[in-house]
C-alpha positions as CSV (number, residue, x, y, z in Angstrom):
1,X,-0.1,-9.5,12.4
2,X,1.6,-7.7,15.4
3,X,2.6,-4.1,15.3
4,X,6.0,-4.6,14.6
5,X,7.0,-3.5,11.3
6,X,7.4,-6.1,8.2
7,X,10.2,-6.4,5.3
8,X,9.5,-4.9,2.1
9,X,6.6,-6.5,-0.3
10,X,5.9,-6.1,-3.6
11,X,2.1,-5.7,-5.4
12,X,-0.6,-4.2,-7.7
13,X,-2.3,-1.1,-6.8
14,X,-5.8,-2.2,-7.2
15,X,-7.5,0.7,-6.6
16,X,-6.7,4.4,-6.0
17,X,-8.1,7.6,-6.0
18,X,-5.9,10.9,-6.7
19,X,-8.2,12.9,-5.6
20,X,-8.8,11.7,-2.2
21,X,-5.3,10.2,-2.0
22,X,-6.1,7.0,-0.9
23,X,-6.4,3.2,-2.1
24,X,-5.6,-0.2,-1.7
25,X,-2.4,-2.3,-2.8
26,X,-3.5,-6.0,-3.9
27,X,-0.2,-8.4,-2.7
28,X,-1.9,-11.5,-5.1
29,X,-3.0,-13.4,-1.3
30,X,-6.5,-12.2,-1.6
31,X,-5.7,-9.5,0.9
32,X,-5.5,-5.7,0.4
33,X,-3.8,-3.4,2.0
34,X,-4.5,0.4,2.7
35,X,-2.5,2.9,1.0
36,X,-2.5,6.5,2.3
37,X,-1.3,9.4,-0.6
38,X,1.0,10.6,2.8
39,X,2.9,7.2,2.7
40,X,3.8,7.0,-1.0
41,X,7.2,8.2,-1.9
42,X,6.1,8.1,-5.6
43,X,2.9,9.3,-7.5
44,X,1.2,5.6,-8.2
45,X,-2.0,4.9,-10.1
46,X,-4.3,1.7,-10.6
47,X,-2.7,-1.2,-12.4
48,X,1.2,-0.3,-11.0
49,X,3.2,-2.8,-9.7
50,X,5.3,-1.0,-5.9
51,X,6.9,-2.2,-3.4
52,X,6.3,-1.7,0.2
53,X,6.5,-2.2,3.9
54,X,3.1,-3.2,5.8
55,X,2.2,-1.8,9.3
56,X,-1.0,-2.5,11.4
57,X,-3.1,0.9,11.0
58,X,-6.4,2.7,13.1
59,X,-8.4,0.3,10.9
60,X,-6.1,-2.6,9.6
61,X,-2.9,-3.2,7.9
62,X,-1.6,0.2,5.9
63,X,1.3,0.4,3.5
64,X,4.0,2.9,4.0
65,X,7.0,3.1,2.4
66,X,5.0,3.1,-1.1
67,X,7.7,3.8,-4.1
68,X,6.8,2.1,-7.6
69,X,8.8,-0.1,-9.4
């Protein structure tokens, strides 16, 4: 994936951690993508379906533009 930004996406959060404010967002392709608490426009827990935007990050993809649905 290049650094240029993608459309929106939709998935599961698969894991995340209020405490430490981070997690990972499950998209169904086997892949998961980082979720920082900083790039969630609403509070999200385990299980919830968002949408999102994916970007490449220091350490891999990252989702931004977190909001549930």
């Amino acid at each position: 994936m290049s650094l240029q930004e993608t459309g929106k996406r939709t998935g599961t959060v698969a894991f995340f951690h209020v405490r430490r404010g981070y997690g990972f967002i499950s998209a169904g392709d086997g892949v998961d993508v980082f979720v920082h608490q900083s790039n969630t426009g609403t509070p999200i827990e385990t299980g919830q379906q968002v949408e999102y935007a994916v970007r490449t990050g220091q350490k891999g993809l990252e989702a931004y533009d977190v909001v549930a649905v």
